[in-house]
C-alpha positions as CSV (number, residue, x, y, z in Angstrom):
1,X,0.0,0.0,0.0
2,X,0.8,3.5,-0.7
3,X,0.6,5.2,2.3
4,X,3.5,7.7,2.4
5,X,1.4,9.4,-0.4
6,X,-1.0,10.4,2.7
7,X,2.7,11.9,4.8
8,X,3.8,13.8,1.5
9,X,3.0,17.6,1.9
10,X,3.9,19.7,-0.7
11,X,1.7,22.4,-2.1
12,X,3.2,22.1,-5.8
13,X,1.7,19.1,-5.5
14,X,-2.4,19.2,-4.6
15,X,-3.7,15.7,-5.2
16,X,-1.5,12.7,-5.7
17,X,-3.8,9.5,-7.4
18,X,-2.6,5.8,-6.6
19,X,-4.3,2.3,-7.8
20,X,-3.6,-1.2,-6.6
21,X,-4.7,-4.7,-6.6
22,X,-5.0,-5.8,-3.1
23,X,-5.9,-9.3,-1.9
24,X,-7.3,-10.2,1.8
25,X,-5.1,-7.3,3.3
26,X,-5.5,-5.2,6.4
27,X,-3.9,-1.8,6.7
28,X,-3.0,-0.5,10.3
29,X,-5.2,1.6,12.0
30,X,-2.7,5.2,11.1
31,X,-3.5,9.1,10.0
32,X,-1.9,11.7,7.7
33,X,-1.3,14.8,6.8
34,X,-3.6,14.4,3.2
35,X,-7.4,14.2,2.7
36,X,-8.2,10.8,1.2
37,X,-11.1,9.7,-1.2
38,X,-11.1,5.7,-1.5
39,X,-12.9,4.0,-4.5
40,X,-13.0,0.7,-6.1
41,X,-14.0,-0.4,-9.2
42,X,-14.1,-4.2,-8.0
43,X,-14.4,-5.9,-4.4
44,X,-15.4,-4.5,-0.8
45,X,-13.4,-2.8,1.9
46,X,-14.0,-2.5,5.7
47,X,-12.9,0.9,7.0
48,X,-13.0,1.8,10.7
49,X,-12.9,5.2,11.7
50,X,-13.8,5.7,15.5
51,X,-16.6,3.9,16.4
52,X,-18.4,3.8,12.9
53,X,-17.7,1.3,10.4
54,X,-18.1,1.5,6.3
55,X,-18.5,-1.0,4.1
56,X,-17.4,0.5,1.0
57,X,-18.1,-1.2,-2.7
58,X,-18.1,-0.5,-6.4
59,X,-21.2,1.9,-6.0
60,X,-19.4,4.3,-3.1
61,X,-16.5,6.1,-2.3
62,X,-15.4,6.7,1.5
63,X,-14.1,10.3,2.4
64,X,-11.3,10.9,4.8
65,X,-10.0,14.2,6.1
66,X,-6.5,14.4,7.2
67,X,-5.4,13.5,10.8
68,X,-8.6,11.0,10.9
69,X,-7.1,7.8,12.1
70,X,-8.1,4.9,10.4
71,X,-8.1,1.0,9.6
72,X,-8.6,-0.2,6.4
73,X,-9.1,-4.1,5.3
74,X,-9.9,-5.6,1.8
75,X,-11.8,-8.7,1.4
76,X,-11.0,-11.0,-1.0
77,X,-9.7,-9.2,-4.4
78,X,-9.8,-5.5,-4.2
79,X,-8.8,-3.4,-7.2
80,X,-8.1,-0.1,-5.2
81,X,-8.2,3.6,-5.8
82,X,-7.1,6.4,-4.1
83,X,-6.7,10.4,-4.1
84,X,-4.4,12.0,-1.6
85,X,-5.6,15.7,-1.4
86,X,-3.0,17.8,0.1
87,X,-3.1,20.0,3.5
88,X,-3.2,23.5,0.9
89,X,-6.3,22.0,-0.9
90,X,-8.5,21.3,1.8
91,X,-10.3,24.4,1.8
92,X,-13.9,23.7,1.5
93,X,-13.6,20.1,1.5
94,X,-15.9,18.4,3.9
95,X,-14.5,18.0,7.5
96,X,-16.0,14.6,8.8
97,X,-15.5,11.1,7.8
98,X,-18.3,9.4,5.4
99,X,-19.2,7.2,2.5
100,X,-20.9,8.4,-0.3
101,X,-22.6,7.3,-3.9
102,X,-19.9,8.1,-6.2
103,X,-21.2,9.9,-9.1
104,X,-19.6,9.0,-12.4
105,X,-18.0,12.3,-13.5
106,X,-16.2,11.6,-10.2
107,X,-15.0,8.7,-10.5
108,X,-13.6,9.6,-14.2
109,X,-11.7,12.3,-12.4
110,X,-9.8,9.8,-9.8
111,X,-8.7,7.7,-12.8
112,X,-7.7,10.9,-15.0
113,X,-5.6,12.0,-11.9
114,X,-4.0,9.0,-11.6
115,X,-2.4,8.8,-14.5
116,X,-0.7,12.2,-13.7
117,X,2.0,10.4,-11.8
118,X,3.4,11.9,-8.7
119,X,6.4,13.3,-9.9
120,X,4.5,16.8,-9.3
121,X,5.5,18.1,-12.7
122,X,2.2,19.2,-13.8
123,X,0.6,20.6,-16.8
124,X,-1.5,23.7,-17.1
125,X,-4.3,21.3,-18.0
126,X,-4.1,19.0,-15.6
127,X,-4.4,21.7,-13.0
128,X,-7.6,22.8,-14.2
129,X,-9.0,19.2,-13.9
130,X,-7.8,18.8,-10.0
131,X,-9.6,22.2,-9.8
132,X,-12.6,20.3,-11.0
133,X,-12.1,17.5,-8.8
134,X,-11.9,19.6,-5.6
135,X,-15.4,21.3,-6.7
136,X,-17.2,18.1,-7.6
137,X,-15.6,16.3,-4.1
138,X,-17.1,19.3,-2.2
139,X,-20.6,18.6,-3.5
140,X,-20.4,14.7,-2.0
141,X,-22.4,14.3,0.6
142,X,-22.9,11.5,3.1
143,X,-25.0,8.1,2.6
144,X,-26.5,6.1,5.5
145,X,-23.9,3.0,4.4
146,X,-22.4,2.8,8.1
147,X,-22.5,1.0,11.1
148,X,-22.1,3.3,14.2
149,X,-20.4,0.8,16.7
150,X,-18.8,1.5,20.5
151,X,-16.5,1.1,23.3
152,X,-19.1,1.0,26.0
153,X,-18.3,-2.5,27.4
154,X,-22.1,-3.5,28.4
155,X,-23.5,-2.6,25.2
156,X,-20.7,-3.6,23.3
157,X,-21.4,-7.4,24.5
158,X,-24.9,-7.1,22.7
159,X,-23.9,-5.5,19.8
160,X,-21.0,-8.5,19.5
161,X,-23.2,-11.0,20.4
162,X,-25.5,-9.2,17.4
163,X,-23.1,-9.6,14.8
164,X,-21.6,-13.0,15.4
165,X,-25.8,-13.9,14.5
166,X,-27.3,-11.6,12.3
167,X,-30.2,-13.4,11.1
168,X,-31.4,-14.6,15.0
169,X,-35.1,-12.1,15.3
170,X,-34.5,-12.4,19.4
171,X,-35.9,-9.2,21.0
172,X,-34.2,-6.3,23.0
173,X,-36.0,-8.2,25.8
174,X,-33.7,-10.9,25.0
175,X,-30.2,-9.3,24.7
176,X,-31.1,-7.2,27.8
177,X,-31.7,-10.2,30.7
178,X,-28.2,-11.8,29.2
179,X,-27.0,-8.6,30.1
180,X,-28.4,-8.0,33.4
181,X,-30.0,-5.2,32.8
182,X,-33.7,-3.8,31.8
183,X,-34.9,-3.0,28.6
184,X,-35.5,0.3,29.2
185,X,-31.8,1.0,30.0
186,X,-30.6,-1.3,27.0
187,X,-32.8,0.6,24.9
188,X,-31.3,4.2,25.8
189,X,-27.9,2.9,25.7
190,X,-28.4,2.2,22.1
191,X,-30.0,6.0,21.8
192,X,-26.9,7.6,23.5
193,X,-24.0,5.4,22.7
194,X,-25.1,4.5,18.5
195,X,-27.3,7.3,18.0
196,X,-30.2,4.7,16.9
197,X,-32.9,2.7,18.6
198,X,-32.2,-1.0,19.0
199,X,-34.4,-1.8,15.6
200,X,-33.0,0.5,13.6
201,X,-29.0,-0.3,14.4
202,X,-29.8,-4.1,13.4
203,X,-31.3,-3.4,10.2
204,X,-28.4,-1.3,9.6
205,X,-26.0,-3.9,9.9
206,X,-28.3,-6.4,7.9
207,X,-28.2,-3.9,5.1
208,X,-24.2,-3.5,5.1
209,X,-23.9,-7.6,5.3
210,X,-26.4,-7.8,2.2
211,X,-24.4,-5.2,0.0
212,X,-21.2,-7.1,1.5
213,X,-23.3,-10.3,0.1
214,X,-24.2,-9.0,-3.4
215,X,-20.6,-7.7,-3.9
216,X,-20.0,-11.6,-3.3
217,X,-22.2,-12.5,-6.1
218,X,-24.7,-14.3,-3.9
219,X,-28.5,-15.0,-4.9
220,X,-31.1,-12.5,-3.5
221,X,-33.5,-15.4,-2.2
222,X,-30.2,-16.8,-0.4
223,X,-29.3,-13.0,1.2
224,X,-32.6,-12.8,2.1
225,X,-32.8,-16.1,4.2
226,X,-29.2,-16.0,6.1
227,X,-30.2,-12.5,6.8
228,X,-33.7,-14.0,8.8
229,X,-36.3,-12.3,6.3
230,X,-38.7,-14.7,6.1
231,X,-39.0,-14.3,2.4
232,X,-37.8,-12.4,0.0
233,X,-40.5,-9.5,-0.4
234,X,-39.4,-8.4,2.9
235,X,-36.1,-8.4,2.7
236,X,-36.3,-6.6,-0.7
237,X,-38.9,-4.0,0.8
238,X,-35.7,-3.3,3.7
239,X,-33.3,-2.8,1.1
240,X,-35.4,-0.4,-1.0
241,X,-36.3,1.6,2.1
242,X,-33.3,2.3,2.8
243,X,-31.2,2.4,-0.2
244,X,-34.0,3.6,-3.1
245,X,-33.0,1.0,-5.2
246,X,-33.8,-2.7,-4.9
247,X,-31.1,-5.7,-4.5
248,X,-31.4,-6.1,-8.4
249,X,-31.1,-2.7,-9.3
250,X,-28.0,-2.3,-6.9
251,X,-26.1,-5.6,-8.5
252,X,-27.0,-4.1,-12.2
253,X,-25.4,-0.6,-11.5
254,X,-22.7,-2.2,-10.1
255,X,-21.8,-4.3,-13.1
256,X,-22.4,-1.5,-15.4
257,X,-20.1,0.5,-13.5
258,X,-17.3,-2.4,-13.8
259,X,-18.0,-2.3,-17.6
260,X,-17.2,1.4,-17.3
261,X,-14.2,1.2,-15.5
């Protein structure tokens, strides 16, 4: 990986473009100096940043501003993109950490930048298109692709115990008397700590594991039943309500967007 692009401030330099194939890798949680955009055009990554999670695939890109520590890994084959945006070029850029549905036009820009090279010997021309690519990354704006997760140990039992079985329909109920505690007080804990109701923070985590699932080529009717929808009308109603798109829709702009690439 590429990450002394991220250290490399230099002014003359405002955006420095790097691609890789990367294969069931995990980068080290770290920070630097340089905004970061990271796209794929094939595969999913897992990035950490605090206490939120992303899962980031073909149809997203994940902003980073710099200093923001984060952990990166790549699942399976991963073909990578990055922009590193320097300290200088910040200025109006957004100033928290999110995913995002990464518009074409955009995406054409990351690969045009790339092929600059980072020798910073830039051309007239290619200034004017990082000037566009710092207009159109301004505009992004954040999708609701993330898992807020936490350190609070009680809570952070559940939401483990949560995870390891996603499609289990036990109740808050449930969770909370393994936990030795009320419902009531499980139920603000999920409030305060994840900034979402108990309901709402396990469909979010259903959805991420179903992109992460149709990124793996897997069958809607078989998503739909190791997630615990109890057929696939539901589990295609979730996706749409959240997403605006159903599972079919999602896998077909997906592979339009590889054919694109």
């Amino acid at each position: 990986m590429a990450q002394e692009h991220g250290y490399r401030v230099d002014p003359s330099i405002p955006v420095i473009g790097y691609t890789e194939m990367v294969t069931n890798e995990m980068c080290v949680s770290h920070s630097h100096p340089r905004g970061q955009l990271i796209y794929a055009t094939r595969g999913v990554m897992n990035v950490v940043v605090g206490n939120h999670i992303w899962v980031v695939n073909p149809l997203q890109g994940l902003w980073l501003p710099g200093g923001v520590e984060h952990q990166v890994t790549f699942q399976k084959d991963v073909n990578y993109y990055s922009v590193f945006i320097d300290p200088s070029a910040m200025a109006g850029l957004p100033e928290k950490s999110f995913s995002f549905d990464i518009p074409m036009f955009l995406k054409q820009l990351v690969f045009k930048i790339i092929s600059f090279g980072v020798d910073g010997n830039l051309t007239a021309p290619q200034h004017r298109i990082i000037s566009v690519f710092l207009d159109e990354l301004a505009l992004i704006e954040p999708s609701a692709t993330f898992l807020p997760t936490t350190n609070h140990e009680r809570l952070q039992k559940v939401v483990e115990l949560i995870m390891e079985d996603i499609a289990s329909k036990n109740t808050i109920d449930y969770y909370a008397e393994l936990s030795f505690m009320s419902s009531r007080t499980l139920s603000r804990l999920f409030i305060k700590e994840l900034g979402m109701n108990f309901s709402e923070w396990r469909t979010r985590l259903k959805l991420l594991e179903a992109i992460k699932r149709l990124s793996e080529k897997q069958s809607i009717k078989e998503i739909a039943f190791n997630l615990g929808y109890e057929n696939t009308s539901a589990f295609i109603y979730m996706f749409k309500k959240h997403l605006g798109k159903t599972p079919s829709n999602y896998i077909l702009e997906d592979e339009n967007d590889k054919l694109s690439a």
